[in-house]
N, C-alpha and C positions, 0 to 999 in steps of 0.2 A: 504494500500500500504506500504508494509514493506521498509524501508531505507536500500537496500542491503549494500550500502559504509558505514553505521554508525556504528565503533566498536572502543572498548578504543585503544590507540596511543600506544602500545605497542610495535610498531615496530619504523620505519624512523620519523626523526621531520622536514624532511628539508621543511613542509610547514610553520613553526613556524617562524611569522615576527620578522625579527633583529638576529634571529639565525647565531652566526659567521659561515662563511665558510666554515670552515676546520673542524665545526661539522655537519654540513649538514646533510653528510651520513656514518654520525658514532657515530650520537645519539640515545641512546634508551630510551625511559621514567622509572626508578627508582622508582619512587614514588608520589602520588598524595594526593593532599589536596582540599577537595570540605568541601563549607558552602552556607548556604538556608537563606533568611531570614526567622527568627524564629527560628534559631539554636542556643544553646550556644552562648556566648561570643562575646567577640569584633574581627570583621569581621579583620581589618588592623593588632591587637597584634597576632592574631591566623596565621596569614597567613607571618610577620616576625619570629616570632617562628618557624615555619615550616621550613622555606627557612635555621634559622640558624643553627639549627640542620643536615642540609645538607650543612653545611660548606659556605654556601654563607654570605661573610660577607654583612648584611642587619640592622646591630644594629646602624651603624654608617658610614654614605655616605659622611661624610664632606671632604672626602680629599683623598681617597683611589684611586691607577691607578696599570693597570696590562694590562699583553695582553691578547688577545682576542683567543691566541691558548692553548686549556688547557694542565696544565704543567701533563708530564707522570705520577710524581708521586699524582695528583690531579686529579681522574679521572671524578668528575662532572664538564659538560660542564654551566651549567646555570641550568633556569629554565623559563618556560612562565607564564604570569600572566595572568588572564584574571579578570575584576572586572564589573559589571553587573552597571545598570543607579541606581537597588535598589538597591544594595552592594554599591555603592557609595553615596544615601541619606542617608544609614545606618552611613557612615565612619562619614559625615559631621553631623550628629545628625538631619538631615532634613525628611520633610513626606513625606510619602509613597504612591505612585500612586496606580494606579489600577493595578490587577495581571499581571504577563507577561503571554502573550499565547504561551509560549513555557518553562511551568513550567519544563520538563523536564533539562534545562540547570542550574545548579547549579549559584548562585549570587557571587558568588568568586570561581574561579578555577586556584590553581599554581600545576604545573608540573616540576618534575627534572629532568635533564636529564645526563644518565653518556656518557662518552665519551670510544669506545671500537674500539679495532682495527679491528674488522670484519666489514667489508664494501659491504653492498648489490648490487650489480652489478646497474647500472645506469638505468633508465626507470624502475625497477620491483618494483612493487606497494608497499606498506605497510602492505595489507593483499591480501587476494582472492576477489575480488568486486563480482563476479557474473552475473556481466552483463558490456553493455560497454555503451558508453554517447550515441551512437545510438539507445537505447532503454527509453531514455529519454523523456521523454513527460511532459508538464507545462501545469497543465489548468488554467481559466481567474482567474484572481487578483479582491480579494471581501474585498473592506479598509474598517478597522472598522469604519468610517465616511465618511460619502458623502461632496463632496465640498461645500455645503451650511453647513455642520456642523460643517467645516473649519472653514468657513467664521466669524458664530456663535463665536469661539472660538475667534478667533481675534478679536471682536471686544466688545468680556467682558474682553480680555487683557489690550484693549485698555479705557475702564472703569475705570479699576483698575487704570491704571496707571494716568489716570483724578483727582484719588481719592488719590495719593500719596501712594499706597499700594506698589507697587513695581516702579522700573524705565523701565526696559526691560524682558521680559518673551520670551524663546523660546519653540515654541508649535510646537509638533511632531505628527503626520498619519502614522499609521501602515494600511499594506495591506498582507492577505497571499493567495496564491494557491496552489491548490492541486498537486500533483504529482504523478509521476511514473518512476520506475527505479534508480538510483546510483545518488545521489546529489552531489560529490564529484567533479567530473567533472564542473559540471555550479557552485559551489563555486572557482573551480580555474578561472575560466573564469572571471568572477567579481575581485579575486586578480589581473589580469594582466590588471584591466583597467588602464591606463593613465596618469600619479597622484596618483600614489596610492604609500605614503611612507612607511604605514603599511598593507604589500602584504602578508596573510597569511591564514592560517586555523588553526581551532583547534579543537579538536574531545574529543566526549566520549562516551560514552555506550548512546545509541537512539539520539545521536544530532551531531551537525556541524555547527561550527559558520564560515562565512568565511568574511573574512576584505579587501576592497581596501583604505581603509581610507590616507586620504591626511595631517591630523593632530597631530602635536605634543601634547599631553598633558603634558608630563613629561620624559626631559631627563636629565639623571645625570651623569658629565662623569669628575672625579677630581674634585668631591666639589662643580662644580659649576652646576647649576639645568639651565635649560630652558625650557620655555613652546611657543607655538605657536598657540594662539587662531586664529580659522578663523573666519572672519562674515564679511558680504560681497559678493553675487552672481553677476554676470550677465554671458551675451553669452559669448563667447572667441570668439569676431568680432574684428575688432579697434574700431568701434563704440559701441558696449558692454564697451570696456576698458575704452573709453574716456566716458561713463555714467557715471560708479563706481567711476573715480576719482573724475568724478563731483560733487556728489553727496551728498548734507550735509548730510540726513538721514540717509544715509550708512554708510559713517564718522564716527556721531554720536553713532550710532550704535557700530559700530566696537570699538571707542574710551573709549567708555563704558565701554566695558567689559576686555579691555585692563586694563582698572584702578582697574575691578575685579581681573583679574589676578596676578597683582601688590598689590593688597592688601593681596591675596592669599600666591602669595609666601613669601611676609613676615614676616607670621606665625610661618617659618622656615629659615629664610635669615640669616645673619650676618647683625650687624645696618648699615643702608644707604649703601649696597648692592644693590638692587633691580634697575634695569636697562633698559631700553625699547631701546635699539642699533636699533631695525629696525621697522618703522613703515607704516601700510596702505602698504603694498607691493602686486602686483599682481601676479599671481600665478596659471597656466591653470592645472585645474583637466578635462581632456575629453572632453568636447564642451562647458566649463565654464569659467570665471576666477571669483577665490576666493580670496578675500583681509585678508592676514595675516599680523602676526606684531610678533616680538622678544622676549620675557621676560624672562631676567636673575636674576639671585641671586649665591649668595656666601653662601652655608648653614652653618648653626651654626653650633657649634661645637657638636657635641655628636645625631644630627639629623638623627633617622632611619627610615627604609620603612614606617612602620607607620605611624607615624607624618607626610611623606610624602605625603603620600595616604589621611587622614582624611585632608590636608590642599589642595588637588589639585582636589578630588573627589566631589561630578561627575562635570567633566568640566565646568567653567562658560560660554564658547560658547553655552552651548545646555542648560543649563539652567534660567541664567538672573541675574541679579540684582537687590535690592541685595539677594544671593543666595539663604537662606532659605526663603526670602518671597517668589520668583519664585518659588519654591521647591512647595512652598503651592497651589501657583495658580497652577501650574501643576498638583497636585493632585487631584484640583477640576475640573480642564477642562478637562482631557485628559481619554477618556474612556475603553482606554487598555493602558496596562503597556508599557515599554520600551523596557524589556528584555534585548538582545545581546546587543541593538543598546546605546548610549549617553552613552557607558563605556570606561572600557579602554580595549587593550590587547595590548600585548608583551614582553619584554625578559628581564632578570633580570640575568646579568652575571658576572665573578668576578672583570670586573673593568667599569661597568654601567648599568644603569638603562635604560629601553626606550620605552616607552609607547603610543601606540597612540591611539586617541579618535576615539569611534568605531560610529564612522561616515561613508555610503557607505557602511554599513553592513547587512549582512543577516544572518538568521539562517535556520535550515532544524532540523527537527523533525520528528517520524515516521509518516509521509503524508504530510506536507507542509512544505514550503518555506513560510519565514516571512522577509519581509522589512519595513523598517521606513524614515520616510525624514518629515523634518519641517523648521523652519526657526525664526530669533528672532523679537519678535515684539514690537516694540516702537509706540508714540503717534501719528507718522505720517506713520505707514505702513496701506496701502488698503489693505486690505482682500483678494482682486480678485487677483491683485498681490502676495501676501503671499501664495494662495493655487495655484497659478502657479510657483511660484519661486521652493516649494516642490515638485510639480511634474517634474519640470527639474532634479532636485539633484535626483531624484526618477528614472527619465527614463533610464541612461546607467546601472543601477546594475539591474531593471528590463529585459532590454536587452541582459546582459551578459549571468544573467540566463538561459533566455530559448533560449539563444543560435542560 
């Protein structure tokens, strides 16, 4: 089943999340940068090099502000970033899971894009599709584990952490189904769920990654950096709400990896920077509310993408604590790779950064559709609960899908 919608971005960006406005529909893509793992060099210096040679200044984010409409005599608008769950155990120097099932999609991809005064009339597509979403067809969803091997998985997380090897591990379930017809369509449909701060797609020759994600991983905007780890489920009921507050485990949980994040950004902070302004906050993604929390810093001086990336990558929400231990358990539990899903994507313009954790993600390949959804495991998470919690974060992006 040929992917008729999947062709490189040569035309409109305006599905690219964080994309200013007023470049919507009068970006074109200029130029691209793809890396594999197994490629050459370091994945974060190769992909700042890239960006600064297309004049984005990326060498030094400590303090830089501009607007957001590109100047006439400057005609790149930005660029998108997109960084893979391997690309980012690469950044961190952490191991390496199991393959992704959608080797087709490169582990680092930035896109530039220029800004032109030709403006494609409003509604007309990007390319020719060939068909229309009414020829769309999803067959059933076959997860690389069944829920007893879920279960399984949690509860040799839950060993480990008996044994001092890690504090929290979050374990991820991939599911893919086959298709038929233009993916493009059920990837927007999943952008426009409910919560979803990073609402986008992003395309290349045989693939389609498409993002509702509700998480900050990394924004920079004048110097000063913030991330927004979630963790933390329930229903979006008042009695869902008033569980989650309840709730030590989830607390604990959340508080966790909040002190990850805080350990993180100040790798790159200015001294006693580092700040937690909002904590344990609720926050309705769809038929859920997710418990988020603030983290700020003041970056150093002389602080580039890089540095950036190698100190925020792959999020501590979808991996655990501390990092490279969970890095490890996740490579030994988890029996298909990450791919699209625990990265980052978004936009990289001349006066910020902004990145969100590809969480509520899917991808499309020639013939399937690929989702992920897991959840973080500590000493007192049930199993049974843990591979229900993933199938709720699972069900509205499988839903959107098939439409």
């Amino acid at each position: 089943m040929k992917p008729v919608g999947l062709y490189p971005t040569h035309g409109l960006a305006r599905d690219i999340p964080g994309i200013p406005a007023a470049c919507r529909d009068q970006a074109w893509e200029r130029s691209r940068f793809e890396w594999r793992v197994g490629d050459p060099g370091d994945p974060a210096a190769l992909v700042e090099a890239f960006l600064s040679r297309h004049n984005l200044i990326v060498n030094d984010l400590s303090g830089r502000c501009s607007s957001e409409v590109p100047d006439p005599e400057h005609d790149i608008c930005g660029a998108a970033l997109f960084v893979s769950a391997a690309g980012g155990a690469v950044m961190a120097g952490g191991a390496l899971g199991a393959p992704s099932p959608v080797p087709a999609v490169p582990d680092v991809v930035a896109v530039v894009y220029e800004h032109s005064a030709t403006v494609r009339p409003s509604g007309e597509p990007d390319a020719p599709s060939g068909q229309t979403d009414g020829d769309w067809r999803l067959g059933a969803w076959r997860p690389s584990w069944t829920p007893a091997d879920h279960a399984a998985a949690v509860e040799q997380v839950r060993t480990s952490i008996a044994r001092g090897d890690v504090y929290q591990v979050n374990v991820v379930g991939h599911a893919a189904a086959a298709y038929a017809g233009d993916p493009l369509p059920a990837l927007r449909r999943l952008t426009r769920l409910a919560g979803a701060r990073y609402a986008g797609i992003l395309r290349g020759e045989g693939w389609a990654i498409g993002c509702g994600s509700p998480e900050t991983l990394l924004r920079v905007r004048g110097g000063e950096a913030l991330t927004r780890p979630i963790k933390g489920t329930g229903p979006a009921t008042e009695a869902g709400r008033a569980a989650l507050l309840a709730s030590p485990k989830e607390r604990a949980e959340h508080v966790m990896i909040v002190d990850l994040m805080r350990n993180d950004l100040a790798h790159v902070a200015a001294t006693g920077s580092v700040r937690v302004p909002r904590l344990f906050a609720l926050r309705p993604w769809v038929d859920l509310w997710q418990a988020e929390s603030d983290v700020t810093a003041r970056l150093r001086p002389g602080t580039g993408l890089a540095e950036l990336l190698r100190a925020v990558c792959p999020g501590g929400s979808v991996t655990g604590a501390p990092k490279l231990a969970a890095l490890a358990e996740i490579a030994r539990l988890e029996p298909v790779g990450r791919g699209v899903s625990m990265g980052a994507l978004g936009w990289i313009g001349p006066d910020r950064v902004d990145l969100g954790l590809t969480i509520r993600t899917a991808a499309a390949d020639e013939g399937l559709v690929h989702v992920w959804a897991g959840g973080g495991i500590t000493i007192d998470s049930d199993p049974a609960a843990e591979v229900a919690e993933a199938a709720a974060k699972a069900a509205p992006v499988r839903a959107a899908l098939r439409g």
